[in-house]
N, C-alpha and C positions, 0 to 999 in steps of 0.2 A: 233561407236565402244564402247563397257565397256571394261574398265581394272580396275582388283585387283590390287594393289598396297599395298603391306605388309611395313610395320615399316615406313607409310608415315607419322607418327605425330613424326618421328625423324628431323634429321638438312637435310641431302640429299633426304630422302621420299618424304619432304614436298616443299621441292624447285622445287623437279621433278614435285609434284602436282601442283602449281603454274604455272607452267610452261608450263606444258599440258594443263590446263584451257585457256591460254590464246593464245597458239596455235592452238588446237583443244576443241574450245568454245561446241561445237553441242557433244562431247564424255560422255557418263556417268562415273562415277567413285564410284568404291568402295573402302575403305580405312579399312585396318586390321591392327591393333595396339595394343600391351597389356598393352602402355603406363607404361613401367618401365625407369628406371633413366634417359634415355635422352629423353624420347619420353614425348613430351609435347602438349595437348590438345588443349593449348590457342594459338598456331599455326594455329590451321586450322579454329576457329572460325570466323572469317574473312571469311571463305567460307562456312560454315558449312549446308548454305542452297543448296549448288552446289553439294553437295559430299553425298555418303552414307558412314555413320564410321560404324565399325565394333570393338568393343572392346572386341578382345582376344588373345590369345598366339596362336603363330603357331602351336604348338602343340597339340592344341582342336580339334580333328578329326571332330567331327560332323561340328563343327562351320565353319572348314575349307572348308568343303562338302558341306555345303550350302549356303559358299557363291562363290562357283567357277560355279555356276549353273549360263546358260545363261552370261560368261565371254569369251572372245574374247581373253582374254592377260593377262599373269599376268605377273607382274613388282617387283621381289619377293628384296627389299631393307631390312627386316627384320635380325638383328644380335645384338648380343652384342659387342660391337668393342673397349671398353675401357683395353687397354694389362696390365695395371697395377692391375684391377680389377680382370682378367683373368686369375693370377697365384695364387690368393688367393681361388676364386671361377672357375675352371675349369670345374665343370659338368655343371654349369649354361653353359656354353659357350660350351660346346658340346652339350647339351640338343636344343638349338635356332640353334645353326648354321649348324648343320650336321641333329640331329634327324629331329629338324622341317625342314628343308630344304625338306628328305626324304618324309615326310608329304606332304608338298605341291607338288612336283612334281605326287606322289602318286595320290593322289587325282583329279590333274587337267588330269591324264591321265584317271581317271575312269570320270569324266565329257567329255572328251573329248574337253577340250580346247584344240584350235590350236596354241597355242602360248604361249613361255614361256621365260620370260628373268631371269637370274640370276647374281645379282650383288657383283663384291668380289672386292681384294685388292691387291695392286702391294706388300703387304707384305708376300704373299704367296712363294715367289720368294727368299726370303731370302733378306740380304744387301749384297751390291756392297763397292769396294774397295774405301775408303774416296779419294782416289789420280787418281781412274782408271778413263778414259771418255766413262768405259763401259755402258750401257741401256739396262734394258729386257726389251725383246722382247717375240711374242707367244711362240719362240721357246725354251725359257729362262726355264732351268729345276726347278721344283720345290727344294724348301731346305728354308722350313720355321725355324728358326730358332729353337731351343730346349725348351727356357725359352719365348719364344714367341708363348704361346699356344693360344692367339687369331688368329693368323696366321697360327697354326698348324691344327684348327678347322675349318678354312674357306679353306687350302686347301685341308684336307678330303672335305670340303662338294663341292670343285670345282671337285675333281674327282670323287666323286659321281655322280653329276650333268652330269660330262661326259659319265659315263657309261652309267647311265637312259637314258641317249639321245638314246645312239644306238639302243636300243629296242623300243624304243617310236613312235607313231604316230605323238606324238607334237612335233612341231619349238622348237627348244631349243638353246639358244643362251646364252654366257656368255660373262660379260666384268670383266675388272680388273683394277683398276682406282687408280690414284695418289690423294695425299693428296686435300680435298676439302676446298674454306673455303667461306665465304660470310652472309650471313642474315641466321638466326635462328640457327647457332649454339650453340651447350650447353656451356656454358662459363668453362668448363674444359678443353677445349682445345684450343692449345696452340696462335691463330693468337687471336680468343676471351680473354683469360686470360688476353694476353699484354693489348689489347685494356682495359677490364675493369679495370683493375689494373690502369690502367695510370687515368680513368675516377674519379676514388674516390683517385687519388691523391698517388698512391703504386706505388711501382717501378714493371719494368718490368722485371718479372724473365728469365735469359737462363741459359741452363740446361747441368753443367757439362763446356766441353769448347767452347759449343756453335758449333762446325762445323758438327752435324750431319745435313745430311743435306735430303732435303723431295725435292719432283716436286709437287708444287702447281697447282690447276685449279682451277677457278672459277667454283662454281656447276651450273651455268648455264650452261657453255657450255658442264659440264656431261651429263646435262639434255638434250641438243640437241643433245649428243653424242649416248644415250641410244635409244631417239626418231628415228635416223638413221640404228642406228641397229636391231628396229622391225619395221621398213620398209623396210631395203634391207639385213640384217642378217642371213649369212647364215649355215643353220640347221647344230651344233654340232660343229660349231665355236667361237672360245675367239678373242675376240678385246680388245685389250689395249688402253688405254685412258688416253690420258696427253699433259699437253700444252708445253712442250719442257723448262719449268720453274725450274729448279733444284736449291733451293736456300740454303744457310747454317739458322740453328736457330737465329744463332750472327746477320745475314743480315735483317730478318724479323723483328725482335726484333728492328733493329736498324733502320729500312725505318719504322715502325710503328710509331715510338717515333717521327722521322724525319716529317714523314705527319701529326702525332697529334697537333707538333706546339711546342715540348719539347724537351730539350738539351739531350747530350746520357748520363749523372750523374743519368738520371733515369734508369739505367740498371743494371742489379744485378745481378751475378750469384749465382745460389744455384746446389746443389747435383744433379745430374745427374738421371734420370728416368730411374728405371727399363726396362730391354731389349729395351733400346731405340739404335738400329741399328745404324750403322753408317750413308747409302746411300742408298735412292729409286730413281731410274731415269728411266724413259718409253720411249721407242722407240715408237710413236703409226703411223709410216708410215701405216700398214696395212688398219687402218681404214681409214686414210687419203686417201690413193690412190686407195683401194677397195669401199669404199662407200662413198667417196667426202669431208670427214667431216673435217672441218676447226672450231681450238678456234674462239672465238672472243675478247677475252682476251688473247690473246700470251704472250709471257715475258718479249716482248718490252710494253708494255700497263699493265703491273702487276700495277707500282704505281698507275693506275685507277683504280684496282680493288677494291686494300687496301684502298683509299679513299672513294670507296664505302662502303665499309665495316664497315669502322671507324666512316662514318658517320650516317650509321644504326644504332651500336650499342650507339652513342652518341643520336639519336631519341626515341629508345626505351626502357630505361631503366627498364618502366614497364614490357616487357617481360620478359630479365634475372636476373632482382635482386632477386624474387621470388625463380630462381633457384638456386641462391647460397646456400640456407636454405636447399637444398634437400638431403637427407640422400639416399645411395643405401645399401639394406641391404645386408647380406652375413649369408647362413643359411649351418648349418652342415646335413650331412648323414641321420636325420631325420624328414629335413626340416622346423628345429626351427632357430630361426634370433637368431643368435650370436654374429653378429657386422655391422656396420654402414661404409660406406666407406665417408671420408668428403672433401671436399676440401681445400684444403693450399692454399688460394693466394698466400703470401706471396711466398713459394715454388714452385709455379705453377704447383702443382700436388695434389694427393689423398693422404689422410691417414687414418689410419681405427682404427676405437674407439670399443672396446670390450664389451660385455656386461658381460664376466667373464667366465672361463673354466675351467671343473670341470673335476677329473681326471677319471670319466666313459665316459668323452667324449672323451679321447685323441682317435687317429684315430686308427681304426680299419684296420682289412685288406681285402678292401674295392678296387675293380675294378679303377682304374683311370683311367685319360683322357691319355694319354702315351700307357701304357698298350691297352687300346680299339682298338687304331689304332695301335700299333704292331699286337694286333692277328688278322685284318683284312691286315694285311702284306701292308698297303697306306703307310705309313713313311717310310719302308723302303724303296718301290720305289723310293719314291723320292731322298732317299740318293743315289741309285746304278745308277741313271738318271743321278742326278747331279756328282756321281764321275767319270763316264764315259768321262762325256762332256772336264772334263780338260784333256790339255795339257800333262801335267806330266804324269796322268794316262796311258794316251795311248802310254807314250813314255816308260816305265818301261816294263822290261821283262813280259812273260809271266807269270810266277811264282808270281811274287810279283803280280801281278792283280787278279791271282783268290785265295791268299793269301787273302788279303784285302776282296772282294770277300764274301769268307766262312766265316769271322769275320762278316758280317752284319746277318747271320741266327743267331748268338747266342746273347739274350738279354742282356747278361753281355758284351759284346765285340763291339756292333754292333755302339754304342757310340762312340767309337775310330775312326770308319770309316769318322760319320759326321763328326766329326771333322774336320779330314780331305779334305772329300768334300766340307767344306766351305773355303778351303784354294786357293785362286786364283793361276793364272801360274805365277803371278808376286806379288810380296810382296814391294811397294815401289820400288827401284830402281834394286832389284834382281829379278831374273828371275829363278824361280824352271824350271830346265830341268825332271827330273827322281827319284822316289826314287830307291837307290842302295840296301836298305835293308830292313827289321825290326827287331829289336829286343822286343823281351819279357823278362819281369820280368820271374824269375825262374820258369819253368812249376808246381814244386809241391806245392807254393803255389798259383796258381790259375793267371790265365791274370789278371791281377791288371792295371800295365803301361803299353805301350809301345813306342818307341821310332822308327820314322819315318828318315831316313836318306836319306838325299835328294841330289841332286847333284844340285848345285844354280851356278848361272853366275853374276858376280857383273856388273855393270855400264861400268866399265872399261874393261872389257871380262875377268876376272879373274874367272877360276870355282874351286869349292870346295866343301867339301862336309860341309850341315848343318844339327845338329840334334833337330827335333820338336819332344816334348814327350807330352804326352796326357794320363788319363785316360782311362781304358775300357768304361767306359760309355759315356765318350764322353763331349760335354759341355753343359749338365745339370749343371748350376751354383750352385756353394754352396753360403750358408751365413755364415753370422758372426753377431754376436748378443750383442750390447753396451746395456747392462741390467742396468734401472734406475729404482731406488726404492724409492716411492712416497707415504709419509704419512701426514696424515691433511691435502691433498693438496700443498706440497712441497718438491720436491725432496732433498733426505737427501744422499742417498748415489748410490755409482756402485755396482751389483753384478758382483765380477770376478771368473776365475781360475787361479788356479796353478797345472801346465803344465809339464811335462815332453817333451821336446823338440829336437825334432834327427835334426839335429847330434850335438844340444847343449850338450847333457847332464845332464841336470841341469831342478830343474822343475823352471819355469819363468811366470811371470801374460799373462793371458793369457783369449780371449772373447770365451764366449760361441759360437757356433756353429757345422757345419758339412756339409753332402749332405744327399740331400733328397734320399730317398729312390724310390723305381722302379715307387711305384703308389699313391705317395706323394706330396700334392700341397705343398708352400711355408709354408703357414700357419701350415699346418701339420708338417710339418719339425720345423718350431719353438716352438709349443706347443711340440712335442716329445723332442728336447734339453732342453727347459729347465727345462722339467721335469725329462729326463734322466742324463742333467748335474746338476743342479742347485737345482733336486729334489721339487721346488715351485710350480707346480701349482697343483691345487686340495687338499693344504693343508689347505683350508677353511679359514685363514687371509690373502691372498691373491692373487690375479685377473688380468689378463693382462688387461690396462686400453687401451695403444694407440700400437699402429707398425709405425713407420714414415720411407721412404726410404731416406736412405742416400748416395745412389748410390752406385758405383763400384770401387773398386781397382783394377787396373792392376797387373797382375802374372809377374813371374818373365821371362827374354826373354828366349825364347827356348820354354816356357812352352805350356800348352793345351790353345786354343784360347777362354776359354772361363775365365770372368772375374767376381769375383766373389763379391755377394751384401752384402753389409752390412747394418744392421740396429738399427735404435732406438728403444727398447721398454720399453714400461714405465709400472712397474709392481704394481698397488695398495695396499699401506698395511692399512687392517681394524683399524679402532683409537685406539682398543688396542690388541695390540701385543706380545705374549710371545715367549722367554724372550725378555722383553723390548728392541727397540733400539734406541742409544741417538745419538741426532747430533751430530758430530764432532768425533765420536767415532770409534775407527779403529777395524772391528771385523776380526783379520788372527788365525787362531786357524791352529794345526800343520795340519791340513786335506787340502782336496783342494779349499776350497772356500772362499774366500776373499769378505765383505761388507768396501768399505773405503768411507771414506765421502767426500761430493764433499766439503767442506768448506778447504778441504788439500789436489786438486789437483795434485797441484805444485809434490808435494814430491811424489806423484805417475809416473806423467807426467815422470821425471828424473829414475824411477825403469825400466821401460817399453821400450822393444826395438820393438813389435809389433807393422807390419805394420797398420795391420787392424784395433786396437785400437787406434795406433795415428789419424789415418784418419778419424773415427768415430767421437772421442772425440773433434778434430779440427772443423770438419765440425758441430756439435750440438754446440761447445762453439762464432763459426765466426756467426752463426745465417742463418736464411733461411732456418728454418727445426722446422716444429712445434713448432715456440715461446717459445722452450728451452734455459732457463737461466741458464748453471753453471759460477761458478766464478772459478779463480782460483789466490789462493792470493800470 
């Protein structure tokens, strides 16, 4: 048999390669790679005389065209899958995951391959209740989260994938698989980070309070997972795949440290990672009982796995150290590199180095990834799928259901609903029965709020009514923005505001931010605040140098469920600057912008009753966030 095998000089492509080689020794294989930020070459070298590579983007029609000629099977693993990358850069991630996906199926139906596997992620599903002992399952509605447009990108391309099927000649088969982890992973994530962090002697970061939590699998036995389903997979079928492993970040982190030979003093929390979900966990009976498939790393046998792991990556230092130095670029609207995505160890995550933005660049209005898949009406599916499925929903009056309902055809409203739909039947120890109502903000000016009133049952069987309010648009996350201003190479001061605050009264210091707009990635939203608030960029003395994530602050109770990010960014000022500014020098002019120096803290720290600034300023001065030093004396 020949099989293509797309994005096999990634971490799971190449394990799969490996794997097939020494399963099916006598199979030819072709290998389609465009070898971007994780896909690495020096991977398959070791086989490179067994394989045919193929070096291009899925989206090279011709290239795609000829090499699906005389192929048997394609094994399409090909995606961009890093979420924190994916909110900065979103077309790249629509472009691989959905376009080129359409590509290949395309083409392997004008070839007339009989076979075609498509591989995605149990994060298409949305997160699970941190407290519930729920598991999706096939029948598990889509509801990729808002600010998780990696996950928003692979499930357009899993419902794509499913349409194409019904018209198709070709086998078409889809799996969706739990966290992977084992030999040749990129060291940005997160089972490798611990590992090499500990190796050069770094603590090992978890992120936030550590109980998010993932279902680990060895990628071998993805790999025999996948090999099973194109021998007995059946046409226009998703198999779920996972080894019954659901573990929290805190536990990983800590059976790492535990099997490296190291006391747990090596564990460090830092800021919590952009849309990092609470809970992924896989039912994969199906596969089990339908096509025989059994782990061979179960979750009684995980500390085998990790020691296999740990002792890989203590073997081969030559593979990933190389990788730490690797830069992924991020280019704007006409396809010029703007900025550099880098790794934090210390953080255990990405941050992204600027090369400078100029104000013909701020974003135009320009199609987003949001936008794309509303006007192909897939997102909201999945929100009317998923609100359907609860409880509540179908226990509430008629009225209030196609209320809710008519609120997802309008793009300003349809927000509110996801919202909603991501709200389980049970919240912790209450139990939503019904919403009784809704209210809306004043019709004349415009659906702004609205507030969801529920009829909830406590522990105790005490019922009442509670009210959850939410945005129209739902929870697309805002930011918040801790503006550092960095001259000679040292941060000298904050830029703030001053605020007018309801129902203070009173204007109060206050950080730059907002919400992004309909067809606005993050980046875009931050280059328009602070140029809209802050009026600096493309004033030609200076340049956004860094962006570092400093995770999430929790809303207030009652509020919209989504929680909004804050961030570092460090803003470069040219050596000389007019009018001059001095350290230590407090610049509050009667207007609304505030420069105060970090050398006097203190006496700000005391002005400021902002959450999101305390928590910023906290989390940059506690450290674990881009090697920022302020003092505060």
């Amino acid at each position: 048999m020949k099989l293509l095998i797309t994005g096999g000089a990634g971490f799971i492509g190449s394990n799969f390669i490996y794997y097939w080689l020494r399963k099916h020794p006598k199979d030819k294989l072709k290998v389609f790679d465009a070898l971007t930020f994780a896909g690495n070459y020096e991977t398959l070298k070791p086989i490179k005389k067994k394989i045919e590579f193929i070096h291009a983007d899925i989206n090279d029609r011709p290239k795609v065209k000829s090499a699906m000629k005389d192929v048997d099977a394609v094994v399409h693993f090909a995606a961009e899958s890093h979420v924190e990358r994916s909110i900065f850069d979103p077309t790249a991630f629509w472009r691989t995951n959905v376009t080129g996906t359409l590509t290949l199926l395309e083409e392997a139906e004008k070839a007339k391959v009989p076979r075609f596997h498509h591989v995605s992620t149990d994060e298409v599903y949305g997160e699970l209740a941190l407290d519930s002992k729920d598991r999706f399952t096939e029948k598990t509605p889509y509801a990729p989260r808002a600010d998780n447009l990696y996950a928003i990108s692979k499930a357009e391309a899993d419902r794509m994938v499913r349409n194409f099927s019904k018209e198709s000649k070709t086998h078409i088969t889809i799996s969706n698989c739990s966290n992977n982890y084992g030999p040749f992973q990129f060291p940005e994530k997160y089972i490798p980070i611990v590992i090499t962090n500990l190796i050069d002697d770094m603590k090992a970061p978890v992120h936030g309070d550590g109980l998010n939590t993932r279902d680990w699998i060895h990628t071998e036995d993805h790999s025999s997972a996948i090999d099973l389903i194109l021998e007995k997979g059946k046409h226009n079928e998703t198999y779920l795949i996972g080894s019954d492993n659901d573990r929290t970040n805190k536990f990983i982190a800590e059976r790492v440290v535990d099997l490296y030979g190291k006391d747990r003093g090596w564990i460090r929390h830092v800021p919590d990672r952009h849309s990092n979900d609470r809970r992924y966990a896989i039912d994969a009976t199906k596969i089990q009982t339908e096509l025989g498939w059994k782990p061979q790393v179960p979750r009684e046998k995980f500390d085998d796995g990790l020691k296999e792991t740990i002792d890989w990556y203590r073997k081969n230092e030559g593979w990933w150290r190389p990788l730490l130095k690797r830069r992924a670029s991020l280019t704007n609207g006409k396809g010029d590199i703007e900025a550099f995505v880098i790794l934090d160890r210390e953080a255990g995550k990405v941050k992204y180095s600027y090369k400078g933005v100029d104000k013909a660049e701020l974003p135009q209005e320009e199609v987003g990834l949001e936008q794309k898949i509303l006007k192909d009406t897939g997102k909201i599916k999945f929100i009317i799928k998923k609100l359907k499925s609860r409880g509540w929903f179908k226990a509430s009056r008629k009225s209030i259901r196609e209320e809710l309902l008519s609120l997802t055809k309008d793009t300003t409203t349809h927000g509110f609903v996801e919202d909603l739909a991501n709200r389980p039947d049970s919240l912790g120890n209450v139990k939503l029965i019904k919403i009784l109502r809704l209210t809306h903000a004043p019709e004349k000016y415009g659906i702004y709020g609205i507030v969801a009133w529920f009829l909830v049952r406590t522990a105790e069987g005490q019922e009442k009514a509670e009210g959850i309010y939410s945005w129209a648009f739902g929870p697309k996350s805002g930011a918040k923005l801790l503006v550092l201003l960095k001259h000679r190479n040292k941060i000298t001061h904050l830029a703030l505001l001053k605020n007018e605050k309801f129902p203070i009264g009173a204007k109060v210091y206050d950080l730059v931010g907002g919400f992004p707009r309909f067809n606005e990635s993050v980046f875009e939203m931050i280059t328009r605040q602070l140029y809209e608030d802050l009026g600096i960029v493309g004033s030609g003395s200076i340049k956004i140098g860094e962006i570092i994530g400093l995770g999430r602050v929790a809303p207030d109770a009652g509020m919209t469920n989504n929680h909004p990010f804050i961030y570092a960014v460090i803003m470069e000022l040219a050596d000389k600057v007019f009018p001059p500014i001095n350290i230590g020098e407090i610049y509050e002019e009667d207007g609304d912008i505030v420069l105060w120096p970090v050398e006097r803290l203190s006496e700000l720290v005391n002005k400021v009753d902002d959450a999101y600034f305390l928590s910023a300023l906290t989390r940059v001065i506690l450290g674990g966030v881009g090697n920022i030093n302020l003092r505060i004396t």
